[in-house]
C-alpha positions as a LaTeX table, in Angstrom:
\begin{tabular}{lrrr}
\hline
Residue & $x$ (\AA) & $y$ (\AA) & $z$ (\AA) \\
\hline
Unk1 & 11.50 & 34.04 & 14.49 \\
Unk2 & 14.52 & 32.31 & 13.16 \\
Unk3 & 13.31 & 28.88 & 15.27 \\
Unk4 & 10.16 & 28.94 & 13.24 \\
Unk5 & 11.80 & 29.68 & 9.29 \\
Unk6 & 14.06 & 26.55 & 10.76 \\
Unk7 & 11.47 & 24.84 & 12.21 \\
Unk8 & 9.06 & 25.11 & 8.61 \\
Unk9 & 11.96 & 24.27 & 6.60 \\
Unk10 & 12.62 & 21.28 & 8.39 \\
Unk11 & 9.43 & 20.47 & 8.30 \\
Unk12 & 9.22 & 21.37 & 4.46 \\
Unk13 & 12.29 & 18.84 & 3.73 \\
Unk14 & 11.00 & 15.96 & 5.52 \\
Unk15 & 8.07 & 15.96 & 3.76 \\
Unk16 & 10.03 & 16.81 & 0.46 \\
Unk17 & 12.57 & 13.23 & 1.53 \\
Unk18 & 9.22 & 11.45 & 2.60 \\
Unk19 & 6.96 & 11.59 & $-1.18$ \\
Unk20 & 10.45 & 11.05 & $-2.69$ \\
Unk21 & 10.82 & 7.90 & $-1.36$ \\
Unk22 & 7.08 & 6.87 & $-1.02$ \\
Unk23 & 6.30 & 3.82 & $-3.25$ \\
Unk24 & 4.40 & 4.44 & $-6.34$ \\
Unk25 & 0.62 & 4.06 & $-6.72$ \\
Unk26 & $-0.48$ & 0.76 & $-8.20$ \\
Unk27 & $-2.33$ & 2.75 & $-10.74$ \\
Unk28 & $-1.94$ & 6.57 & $-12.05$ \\
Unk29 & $-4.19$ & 7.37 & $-14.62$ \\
Unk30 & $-2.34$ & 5.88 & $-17.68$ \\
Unk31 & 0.69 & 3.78 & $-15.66$ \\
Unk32 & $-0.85$ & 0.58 & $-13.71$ \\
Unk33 & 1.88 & $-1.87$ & $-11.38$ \\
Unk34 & 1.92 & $-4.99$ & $-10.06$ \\
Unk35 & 3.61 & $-8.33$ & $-9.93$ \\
Unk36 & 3.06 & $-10.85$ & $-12.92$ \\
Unk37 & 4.08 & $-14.41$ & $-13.33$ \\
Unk38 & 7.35 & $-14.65$ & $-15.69$ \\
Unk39 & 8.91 & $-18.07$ & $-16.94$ \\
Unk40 & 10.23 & $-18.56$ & $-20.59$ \\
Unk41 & 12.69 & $-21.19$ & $-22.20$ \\
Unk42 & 14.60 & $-20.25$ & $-25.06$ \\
Unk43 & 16.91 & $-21.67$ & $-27.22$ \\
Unk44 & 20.06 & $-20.56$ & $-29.03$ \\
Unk45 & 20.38 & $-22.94$ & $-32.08$ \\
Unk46 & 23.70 & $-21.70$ & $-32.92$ \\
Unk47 & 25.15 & $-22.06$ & $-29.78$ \\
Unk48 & 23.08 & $-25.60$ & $-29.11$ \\
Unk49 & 22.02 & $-24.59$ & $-25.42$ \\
Unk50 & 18.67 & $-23.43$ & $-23.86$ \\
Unk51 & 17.69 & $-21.26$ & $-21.30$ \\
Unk52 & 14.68 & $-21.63$ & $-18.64$ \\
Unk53 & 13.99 & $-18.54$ & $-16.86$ \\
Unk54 & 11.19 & $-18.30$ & $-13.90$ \\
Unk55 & 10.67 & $-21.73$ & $-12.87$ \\
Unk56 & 13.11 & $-24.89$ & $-11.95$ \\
Unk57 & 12.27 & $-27.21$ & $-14.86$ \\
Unk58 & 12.69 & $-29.98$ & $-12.61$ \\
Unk59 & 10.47 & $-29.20$ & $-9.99$ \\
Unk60 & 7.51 & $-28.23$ & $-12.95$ \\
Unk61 & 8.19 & $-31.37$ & $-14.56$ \\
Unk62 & 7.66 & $-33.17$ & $-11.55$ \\
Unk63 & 4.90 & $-31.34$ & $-11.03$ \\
Unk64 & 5.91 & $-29.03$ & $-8.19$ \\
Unk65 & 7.40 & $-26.06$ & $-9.83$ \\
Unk66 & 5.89 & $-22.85$ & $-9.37$ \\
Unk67 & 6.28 & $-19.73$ & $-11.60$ \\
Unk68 & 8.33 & $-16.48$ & $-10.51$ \\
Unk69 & 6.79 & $-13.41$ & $-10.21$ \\
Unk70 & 8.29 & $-9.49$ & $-11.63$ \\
Unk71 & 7.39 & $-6.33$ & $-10.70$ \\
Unk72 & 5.62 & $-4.79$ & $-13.99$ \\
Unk73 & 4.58 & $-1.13$ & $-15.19$ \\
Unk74 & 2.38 & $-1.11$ & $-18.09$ \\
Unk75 & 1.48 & 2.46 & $-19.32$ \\
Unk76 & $-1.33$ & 3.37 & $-21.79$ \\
Unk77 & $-0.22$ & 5.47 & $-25.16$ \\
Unk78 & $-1.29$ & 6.73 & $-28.03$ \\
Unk79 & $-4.88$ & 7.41 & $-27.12$ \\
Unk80 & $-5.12$ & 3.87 & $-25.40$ \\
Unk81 & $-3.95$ & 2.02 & $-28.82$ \\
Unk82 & $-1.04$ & 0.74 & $-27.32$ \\
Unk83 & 0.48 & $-0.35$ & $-23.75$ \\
Unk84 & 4.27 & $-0.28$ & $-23.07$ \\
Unk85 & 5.34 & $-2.60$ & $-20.73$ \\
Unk86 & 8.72 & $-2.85$ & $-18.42$ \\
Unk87 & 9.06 & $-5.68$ & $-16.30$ \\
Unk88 & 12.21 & $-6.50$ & $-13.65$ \\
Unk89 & 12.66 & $-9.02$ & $-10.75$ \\
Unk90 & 15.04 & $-11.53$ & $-9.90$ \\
Unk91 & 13.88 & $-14.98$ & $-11.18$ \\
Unk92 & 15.41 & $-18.96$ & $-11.53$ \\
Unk93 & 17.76 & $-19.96$ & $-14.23$ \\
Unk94 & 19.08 & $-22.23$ & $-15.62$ \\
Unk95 & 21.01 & $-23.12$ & $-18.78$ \\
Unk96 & 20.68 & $-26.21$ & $-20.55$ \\
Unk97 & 22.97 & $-28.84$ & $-22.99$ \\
Unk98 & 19.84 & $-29.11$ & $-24.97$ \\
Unk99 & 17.37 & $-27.22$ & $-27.40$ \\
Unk100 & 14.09 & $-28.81$ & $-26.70$ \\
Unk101 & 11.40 & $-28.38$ & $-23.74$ \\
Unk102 & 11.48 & $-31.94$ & $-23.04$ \\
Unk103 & 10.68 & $-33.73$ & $-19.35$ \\
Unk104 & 12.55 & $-36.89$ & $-19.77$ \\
Unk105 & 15.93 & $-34.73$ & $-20.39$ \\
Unk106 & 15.42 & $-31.72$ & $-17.51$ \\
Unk107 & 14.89 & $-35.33$ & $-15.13$ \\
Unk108 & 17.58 & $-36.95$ & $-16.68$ \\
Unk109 & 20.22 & $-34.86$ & $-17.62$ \\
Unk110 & 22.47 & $-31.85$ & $-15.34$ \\
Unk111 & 22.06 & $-28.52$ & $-16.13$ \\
Unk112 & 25.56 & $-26.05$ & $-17.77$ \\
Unk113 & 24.34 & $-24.05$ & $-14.50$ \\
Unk114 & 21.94 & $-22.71$ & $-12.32$ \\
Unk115 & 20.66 & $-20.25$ & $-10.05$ \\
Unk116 & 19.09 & $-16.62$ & $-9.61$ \\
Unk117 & 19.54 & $-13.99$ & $-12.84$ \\
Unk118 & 18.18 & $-9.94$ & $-13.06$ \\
Unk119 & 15.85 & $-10.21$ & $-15.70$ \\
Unk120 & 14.45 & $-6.87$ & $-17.58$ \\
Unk121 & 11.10 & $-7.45$ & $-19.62$ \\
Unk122 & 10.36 & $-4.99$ & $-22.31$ \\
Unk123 & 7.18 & $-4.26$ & $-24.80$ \\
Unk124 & 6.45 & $-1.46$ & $-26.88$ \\
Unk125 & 2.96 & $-2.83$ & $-27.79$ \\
Unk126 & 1.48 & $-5.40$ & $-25.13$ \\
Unk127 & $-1.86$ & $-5.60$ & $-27.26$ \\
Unk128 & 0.07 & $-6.78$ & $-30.32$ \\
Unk129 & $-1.83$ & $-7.52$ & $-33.47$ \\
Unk130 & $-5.34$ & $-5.83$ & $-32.01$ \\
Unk131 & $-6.08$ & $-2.86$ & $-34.13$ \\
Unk132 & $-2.92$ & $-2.45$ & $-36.44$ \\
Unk133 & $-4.37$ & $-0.43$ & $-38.71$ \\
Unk134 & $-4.94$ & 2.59 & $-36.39$ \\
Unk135 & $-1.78$ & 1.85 & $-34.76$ \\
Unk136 & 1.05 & 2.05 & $-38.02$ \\
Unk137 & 3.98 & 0.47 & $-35.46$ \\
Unk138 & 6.14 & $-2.09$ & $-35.21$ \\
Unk139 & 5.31 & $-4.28$ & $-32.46$ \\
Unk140 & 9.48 & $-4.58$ & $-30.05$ \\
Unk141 & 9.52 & $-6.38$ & $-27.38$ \\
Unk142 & 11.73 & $-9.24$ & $-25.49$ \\
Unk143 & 13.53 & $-9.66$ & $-22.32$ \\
Unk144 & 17.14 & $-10.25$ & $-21.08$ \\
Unk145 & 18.65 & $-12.05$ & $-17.81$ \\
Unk146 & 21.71 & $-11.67$ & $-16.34$ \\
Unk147 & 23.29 & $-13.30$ & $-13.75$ \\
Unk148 & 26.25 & $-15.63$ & $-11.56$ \\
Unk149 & 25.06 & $-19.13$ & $-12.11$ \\
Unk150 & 26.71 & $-21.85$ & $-10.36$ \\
Unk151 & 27.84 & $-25.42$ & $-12.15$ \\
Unk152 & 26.64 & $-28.81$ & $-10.70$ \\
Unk153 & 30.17 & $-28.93$ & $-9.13$ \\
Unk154 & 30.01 & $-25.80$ & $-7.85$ \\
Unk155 & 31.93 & $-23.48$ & $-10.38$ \\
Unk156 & 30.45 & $-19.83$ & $-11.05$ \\
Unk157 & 29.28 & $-18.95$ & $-14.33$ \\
Unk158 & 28.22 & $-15.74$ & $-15.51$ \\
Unk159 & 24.89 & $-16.31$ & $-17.68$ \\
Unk160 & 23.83 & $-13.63$ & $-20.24$ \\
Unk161 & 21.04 & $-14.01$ & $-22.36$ \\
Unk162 & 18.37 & $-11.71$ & $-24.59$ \\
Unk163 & 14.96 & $-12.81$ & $-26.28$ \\
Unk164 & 14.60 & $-9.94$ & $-28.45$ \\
Unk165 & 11.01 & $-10.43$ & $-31.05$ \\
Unk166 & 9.54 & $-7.82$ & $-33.80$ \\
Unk167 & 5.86 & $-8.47$ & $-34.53$ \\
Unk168 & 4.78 & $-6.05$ & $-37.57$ \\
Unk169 & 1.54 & $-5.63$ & $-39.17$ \\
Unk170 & 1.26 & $-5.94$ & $-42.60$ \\
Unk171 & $-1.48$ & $-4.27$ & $-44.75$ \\
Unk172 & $-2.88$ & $-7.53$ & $-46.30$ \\
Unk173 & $-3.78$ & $-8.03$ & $-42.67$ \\
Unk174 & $-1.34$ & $-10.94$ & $-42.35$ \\
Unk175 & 2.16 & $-10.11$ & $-39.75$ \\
Unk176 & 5.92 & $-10.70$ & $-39.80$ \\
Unk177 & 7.34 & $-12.44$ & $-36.54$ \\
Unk178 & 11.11 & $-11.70$ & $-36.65$ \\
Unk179 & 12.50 & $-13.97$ & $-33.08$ \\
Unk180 & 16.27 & $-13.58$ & $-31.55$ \\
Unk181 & 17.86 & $-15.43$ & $-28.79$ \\
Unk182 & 21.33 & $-15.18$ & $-27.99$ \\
Unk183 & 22.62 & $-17.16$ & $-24.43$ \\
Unk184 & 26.05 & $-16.92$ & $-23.00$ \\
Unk185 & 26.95 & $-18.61$ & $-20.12$ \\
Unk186 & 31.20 & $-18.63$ & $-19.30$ \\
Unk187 & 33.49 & $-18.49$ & $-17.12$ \\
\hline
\end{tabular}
């Protein structure tokens, strides 16, 4: 008797440890995953630097350079009025002495630093400006990268950086885009 109670709760925990770490469906009901493409360049005016995140802007402008993909979880609220969205991954960065997409300086000139960053993609509304008036919200959303970068000579950097963007509805049907970008990159 006490070889079976040991034998079923042994059996009961491994399947207990084997659904805890079983990967989540691509799509449950409301919450759908997957991998999405995810490049960006930003600019911090103050600081007089830009940021490329999820491609090598050297390789694109020579026409090589491929996008990076994140994992993504988008998940239906408010009756289907409204998808949140949380992205991660690792993706290629690189910091800039520049602040404008241009292909003539990314061939040209060396980059502050460069290499792999975390990046964490958030959006409270993906569908934006569709229906505002049933939705009454404020439309957050942005991402942030951090990450050791290395200098063309070699020396490690650590790159921080945050895209942070408020899109809100107004009721003459027009919207307010509020935009921040704030890069660090130091030693």
């Amino acid at each position: 008797m006490k070889n079976i109670v040991k034998t079923g709760l042994l059996t009961g925990l491994v399947c207990l440890i084997g659904v805890a770490n079983a990967e989540p469906p691509s799509e449950s009901g409301i919450v759908t995953r997957g991998d999405r493409e995810f490049a960006f360049f930003d600019v911090d005016e103050k600081a007089g630097i830009s940021s490329v995140l999820g491609v090598d802007p050297v390789a694109f402008c020579s026409g090589t350079g491929e996008f990076d993909f994140i994992s993504y979880a988008d998940k239906a609220v408010q009756n289907d009025l409204r998808s949140v969205r949380v992205g991660r991954g690792e993706v290629t960065a690189s910091v800039w002495p520049f602040t404008v997409f241009d292909c003539n300086l990314f061939l040209t000139e060396m980059p502050l630093a460069s290499g792999m960053a975390s990046v964490v993609d958030r959006d409270n509304d993906f569908f934006g400006l569709d229906r505002c008036d049933e939705k009454q919200n404020i439309n957050s959303f942005g991402y942030q990268a951090h990450g050791a970068l290395y200098s063309p000579d070699g020396e490690r950097k650590q790159f921080s950086m945050y895209s942070h963007a408020l899109l809100d509805c107004e009721d003459d049907g027009s919207f307010t885009f509020t935009p921040r970008v704030k890069i660090k990159i130091q030693n």
